[in-house]
N, C-alpha and C positions, 0 to 999 in steps of 0.2 A: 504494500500500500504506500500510497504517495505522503512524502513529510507535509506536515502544515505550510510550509513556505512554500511547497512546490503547489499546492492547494491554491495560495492566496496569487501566488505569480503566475500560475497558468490563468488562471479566470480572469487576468489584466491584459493578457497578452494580444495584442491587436493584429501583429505576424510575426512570424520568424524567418528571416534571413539564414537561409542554411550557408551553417561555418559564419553566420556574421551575428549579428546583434539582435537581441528581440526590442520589436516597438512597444514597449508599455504602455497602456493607459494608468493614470497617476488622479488617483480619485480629490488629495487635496497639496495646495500648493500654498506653503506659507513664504512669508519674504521679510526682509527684515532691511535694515537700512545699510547694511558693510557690503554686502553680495550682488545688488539687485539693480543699481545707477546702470551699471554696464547692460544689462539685461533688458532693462526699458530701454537703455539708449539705440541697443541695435532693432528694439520693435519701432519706434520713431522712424530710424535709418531706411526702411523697409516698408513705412506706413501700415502697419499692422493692427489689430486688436487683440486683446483678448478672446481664444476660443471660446472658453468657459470661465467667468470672471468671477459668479458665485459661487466656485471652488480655490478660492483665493484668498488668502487673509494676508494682512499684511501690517507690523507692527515693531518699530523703534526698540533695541534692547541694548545692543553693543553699545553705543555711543551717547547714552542717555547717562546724566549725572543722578548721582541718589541724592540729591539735596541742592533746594530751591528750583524744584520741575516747574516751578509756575512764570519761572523768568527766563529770558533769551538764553540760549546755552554761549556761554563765554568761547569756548572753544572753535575758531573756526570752521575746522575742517569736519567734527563731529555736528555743528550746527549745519553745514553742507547739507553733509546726508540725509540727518535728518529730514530737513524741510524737503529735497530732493524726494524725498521717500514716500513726503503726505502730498506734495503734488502731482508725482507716479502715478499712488492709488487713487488721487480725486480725476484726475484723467481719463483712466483707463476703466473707471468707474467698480474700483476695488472695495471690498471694505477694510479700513483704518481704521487701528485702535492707536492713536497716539496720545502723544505724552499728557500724563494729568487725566487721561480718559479711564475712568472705574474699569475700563478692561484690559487696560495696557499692562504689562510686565515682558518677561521672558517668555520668550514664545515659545521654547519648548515647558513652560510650564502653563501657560495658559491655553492651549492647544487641548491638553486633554482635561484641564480644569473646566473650562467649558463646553466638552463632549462633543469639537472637532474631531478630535482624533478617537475613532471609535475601527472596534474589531473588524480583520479580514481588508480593509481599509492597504492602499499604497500612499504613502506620505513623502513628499521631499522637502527639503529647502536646500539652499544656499551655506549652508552651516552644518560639519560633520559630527554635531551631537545629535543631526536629527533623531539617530537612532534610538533618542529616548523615549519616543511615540511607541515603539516597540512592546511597550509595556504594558499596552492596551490591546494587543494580539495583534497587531499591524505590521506590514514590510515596510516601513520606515528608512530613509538613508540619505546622507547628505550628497547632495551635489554640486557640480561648477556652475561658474557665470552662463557661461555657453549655453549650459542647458537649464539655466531658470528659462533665458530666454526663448527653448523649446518648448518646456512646458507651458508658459506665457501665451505662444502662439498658437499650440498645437493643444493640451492635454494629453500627450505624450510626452516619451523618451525613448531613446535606443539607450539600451542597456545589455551589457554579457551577462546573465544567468549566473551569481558565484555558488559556491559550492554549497553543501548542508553540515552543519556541524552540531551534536548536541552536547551539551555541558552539563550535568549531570551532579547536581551538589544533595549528599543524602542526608539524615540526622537532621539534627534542633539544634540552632545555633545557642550559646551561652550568654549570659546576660551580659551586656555591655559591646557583643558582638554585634554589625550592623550590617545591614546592603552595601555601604559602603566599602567596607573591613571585607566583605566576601567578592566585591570588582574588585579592590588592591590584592586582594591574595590570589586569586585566578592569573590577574595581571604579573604577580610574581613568580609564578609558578611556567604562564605560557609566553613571558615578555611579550615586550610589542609591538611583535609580527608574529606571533606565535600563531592565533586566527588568521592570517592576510590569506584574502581570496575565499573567505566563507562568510556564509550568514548564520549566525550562531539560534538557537533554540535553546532555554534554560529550562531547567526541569528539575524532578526531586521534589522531598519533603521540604527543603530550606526554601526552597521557588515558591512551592504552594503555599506557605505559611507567612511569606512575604505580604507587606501592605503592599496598597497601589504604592503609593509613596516611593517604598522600598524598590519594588520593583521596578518603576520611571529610574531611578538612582544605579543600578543594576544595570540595564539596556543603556543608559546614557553613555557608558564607561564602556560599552562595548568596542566601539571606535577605537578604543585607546593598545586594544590587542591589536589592532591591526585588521579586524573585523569590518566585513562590509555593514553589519548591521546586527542589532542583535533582538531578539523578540520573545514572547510568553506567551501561551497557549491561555484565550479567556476563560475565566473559569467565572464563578459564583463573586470572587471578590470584585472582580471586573467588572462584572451587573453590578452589583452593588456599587462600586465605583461613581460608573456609568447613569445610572439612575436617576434620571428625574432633572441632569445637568440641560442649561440652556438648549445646545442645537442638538441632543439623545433623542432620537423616536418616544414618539408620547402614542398612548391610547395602543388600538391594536398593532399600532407601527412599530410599536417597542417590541408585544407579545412575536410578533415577527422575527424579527433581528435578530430577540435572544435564542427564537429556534432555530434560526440559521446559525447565529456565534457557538452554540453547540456544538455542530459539526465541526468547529476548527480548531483538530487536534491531530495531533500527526497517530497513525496506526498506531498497533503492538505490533505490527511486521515491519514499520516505516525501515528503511535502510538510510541511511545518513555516508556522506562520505569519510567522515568523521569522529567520533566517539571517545570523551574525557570522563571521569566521574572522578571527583572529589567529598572528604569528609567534612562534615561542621566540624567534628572534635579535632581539625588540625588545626581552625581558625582562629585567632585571638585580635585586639583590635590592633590593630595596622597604623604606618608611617612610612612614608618614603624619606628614602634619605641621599638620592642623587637626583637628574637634570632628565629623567622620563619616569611615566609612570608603572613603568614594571619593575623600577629601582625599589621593590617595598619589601619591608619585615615586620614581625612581629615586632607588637611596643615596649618584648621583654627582651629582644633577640639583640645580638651586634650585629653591624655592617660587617656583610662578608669580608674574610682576607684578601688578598691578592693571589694566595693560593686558590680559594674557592673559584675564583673566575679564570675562563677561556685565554690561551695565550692571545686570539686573536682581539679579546674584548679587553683586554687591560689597559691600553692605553686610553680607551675613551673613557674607563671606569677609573682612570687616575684622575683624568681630565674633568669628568663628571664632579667628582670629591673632591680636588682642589676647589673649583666652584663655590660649591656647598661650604666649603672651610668643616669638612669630616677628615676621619682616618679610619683608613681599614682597622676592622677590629672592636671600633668604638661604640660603647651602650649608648643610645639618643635620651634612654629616662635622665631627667632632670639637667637636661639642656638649655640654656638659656632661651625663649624667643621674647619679640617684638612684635608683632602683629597677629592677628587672629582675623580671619576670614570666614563667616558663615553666611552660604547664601550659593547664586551660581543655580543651571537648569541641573547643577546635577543634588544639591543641597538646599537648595531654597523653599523647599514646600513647607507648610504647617507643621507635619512630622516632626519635621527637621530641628525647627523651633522649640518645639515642645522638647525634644531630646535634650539642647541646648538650657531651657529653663530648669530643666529637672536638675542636671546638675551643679548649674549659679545661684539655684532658691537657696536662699539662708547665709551664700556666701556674699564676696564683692570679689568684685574686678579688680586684679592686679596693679596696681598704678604703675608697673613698668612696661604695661602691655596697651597698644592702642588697638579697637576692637571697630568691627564695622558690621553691624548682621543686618542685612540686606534682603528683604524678603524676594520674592522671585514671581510676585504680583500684586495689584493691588487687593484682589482678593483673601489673598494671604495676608496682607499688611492688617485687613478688615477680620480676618479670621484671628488673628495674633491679638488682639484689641477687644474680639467678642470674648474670646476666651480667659483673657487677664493676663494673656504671660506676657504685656509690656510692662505691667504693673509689677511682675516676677523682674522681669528683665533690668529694666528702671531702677528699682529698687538694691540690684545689683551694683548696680553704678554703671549700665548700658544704656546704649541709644539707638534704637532704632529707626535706621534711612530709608529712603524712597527705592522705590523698586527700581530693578536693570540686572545687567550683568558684573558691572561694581568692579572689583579686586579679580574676577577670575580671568581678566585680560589687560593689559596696559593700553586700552582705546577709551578711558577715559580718565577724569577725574582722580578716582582710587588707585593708585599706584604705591605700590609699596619703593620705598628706597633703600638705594645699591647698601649690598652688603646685610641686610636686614635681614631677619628672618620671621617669615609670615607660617603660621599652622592653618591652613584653607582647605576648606571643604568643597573646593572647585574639580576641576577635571585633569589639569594640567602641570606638569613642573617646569617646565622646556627653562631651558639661561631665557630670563630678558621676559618672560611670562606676564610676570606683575609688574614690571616695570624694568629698566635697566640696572644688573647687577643685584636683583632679587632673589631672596633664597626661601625655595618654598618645600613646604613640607605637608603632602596631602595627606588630608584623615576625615574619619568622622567627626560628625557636630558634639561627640559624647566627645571626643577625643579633645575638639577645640575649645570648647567648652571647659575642660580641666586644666588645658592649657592657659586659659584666660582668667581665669582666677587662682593658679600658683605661679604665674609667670615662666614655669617651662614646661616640660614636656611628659605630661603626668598620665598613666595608667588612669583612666577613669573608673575602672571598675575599683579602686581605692576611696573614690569620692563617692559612691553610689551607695 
């Protein structure tokens, strides 16, 4: 029997090109303001329209500052896009959620917060976390300029078929263990290229027992093996998710859907090209401590030796660590940092937050630690407020910013500086990430969280 990806990718497939590429059809097409100028400009070039424009959202996240959204953006060139981006979609007659708009955030976090992104579904954008739509049982995957502007014109793509891989994590994860802690440790285990050229399937008891939350957190980080994409079979939590959200089938249209989203689960004979399975009981929470994000360990472990690594990798792994200002061998607990980052499409949900408040309730903030939590929409900023964890938060001696993508990129504003060291719950470490000469250290919200209220590098499950 066919995997669920080959399910959801045949039923899109418009033709195939024998030995070449298949034409996709791409049920929804988000855009954002870094990817998309080039995109409109060659429909202009060309006098074009949109094919299908109510399969379109399109919404400011890179380049939006978290504080004072109500005034001009200072920055030139992020003001550009911007505004470039809301005269695109007022044009082309798109819908815009811009800045200051009750539905603006990160678009991979308001995508399926408002039940765009819904099962069996193909999703792209401009941006290779798409894959965190994947979370919702969708073929989710980020794209180039090139082909915004194919899908722009067409509601297609030509795309190669990658391969099926499934990843397989069994057991109950431990408390203080998170979706995040289980993308770094896959990430450690298969580096990243370790998936290049597959679409990954996650599965198991830890998958199933996952929130939506967890799950969006999980698929986002797919990307980062090397992965064309990575996605979850809907189950019961994903209705429930789903439910009752803005553009979700309502009345029998829902009854529908979910007897269709039924069906999409890959066999008990599925054959996969592929095949990993890992345990919970190897996992503990996680830290990177080099310049990619398969650089991770345990938050009890040392940085491998130079023995441990490949004659071929040691020079980049020298090079990584002088960066970082590490040494082979050395424990990260109670390491000094400077900056704390929560937030980013792959940490910014409510979840997220709450993790975060449960461990600052009753403490305070660090004074050697500058903190930035960032929610990842305004919905969430409205969810954070109904529930009182600013009042948690606040109380800690934190402050909560305006929604965007914040610290997880140096395109605006929140830039961490050279030599610094930030603990972020974003996606990425790359040199130059959060700003120029930034030293970052990815983890969970428990993990930053602990970090920011003892000013280093704390085991959370100590504070819990």
């Amino acid at each position: 029997m066919n995997t669920l990806f080959d399910k959801i990718w045949d039923k899109h497939v418009v033709q195939a090109i024998e030995d070449g590429p298949t034409q996709l059809y791409i049920d929804r097409l988000y855009c954002h303001e870094v990817t998309s100028p080039q995109a409109f400009d060659g429909m202009h070039s060309r006098g074009l329209r949109c094919f299908r424009p109510e399969r379109i959202y399109c919404m400011p996240d890179h380049n939006t500052p978290t504080h004072d959204q109500d005034k001009p953006i200072e920055d030139p060139v992020s003001r550009k896009q911007v505004d470039a981006l809301a005269a695109n979609a007022k044009e082309f007659g798109l819908t815009h959620y811009g800045m200051m708009s009750p539905d603006n955030g990160i678009i991979h976090v308001v995508g399926p917060e408002k039940g765009l992104s819904l099962p069996g579904m193909t999703i792209v954008c401009g941006d290779s976390h798409t894959s965190t739509h994947g979370a919702v049982g969708a073929v989710a995957f980020g794209i180039g300029t090139s082909e915004v502007e194919m899908v722009l014109a067409s509601q297609c793509i030509l795309q190669q078929k990658p391969k099926s891989m499934r990843i397989t994590v069994d057991g109950k994860l431990a408390p203080g263990v998170t979706a995040k802690d289980v993308a770094l440790f896959l990430m450690s285990r298969l580096t990243t290229s370790g998936a290049t050229g597959y679409f990954v399937e996650y599965a198991g008891q830890v998958v199933r027992d996952m929130s939506m939350e967890g799950r969006l957190t999980l698929c986002n980080l797919s990307i980062e093996m090397g992965a064309r994409g990575g996605f979850i079979a809907p189950d019961e939590t994903t209705f429930e998710y789903i439910r009752g959200r803005e553009f979700a089938p309502k009345g029998a249209d829902w009854d529908k859907a979910v007897a269709y989203w039924r069906t999409l689960r890959s066999g008990d004979d599925a054959v996969f090209d592929k095949e990993l399975r890992f345990a919970a009981a190897d996992i503990e929470p996680m830290v990177t401590y080099g310049t990619n994000p398969g650089m991770g360990m345990g938050i009890t472990d040392t940085i491998p030796s130079m023995d441990d690594v490949s004659e071929a990798g040691r020079a980049s792994f020298a090079k990584s660590l002088d960066y970082m200002g590490f040494i082979p061998g050395e424990k990260l607990l109670g390491h000094n940092i400077d900056y704390v980052f929560l937030g980013a499409c792959t940490n910014g949900r409510i979840e997220d937050f709450r993790a975060f408040a449960s461990i600052v309730k009753g403490r305070r903030k660090a004074d050697s630690v500058t903190a930035w939590l960032v929610p990842g929409s305004w919905a969430v900023e409205r969810q954070i407020r109904q529930e009182g964890l600013d009042k948690v938060l606040t109380g800690a001696g934190f402050e909560i910013r305006q929604p965007g993508c914040s610290a997880c990129l140096a395109m605006n504003d929140d830039k961490i500086p050279a030599g610094k060291y930030c603990v972020s719950t974003s996606n990425r470490n790359f040199e130059g990430r959060q700003g120029p000469g930034a030293r970052t250290i990815l983890a969970s919200p428990l993990v930053a969280a602990a970090a920011a209220v003892t000013g280093v590098i704390t085991d959370p499950r100590t504070l819990m």
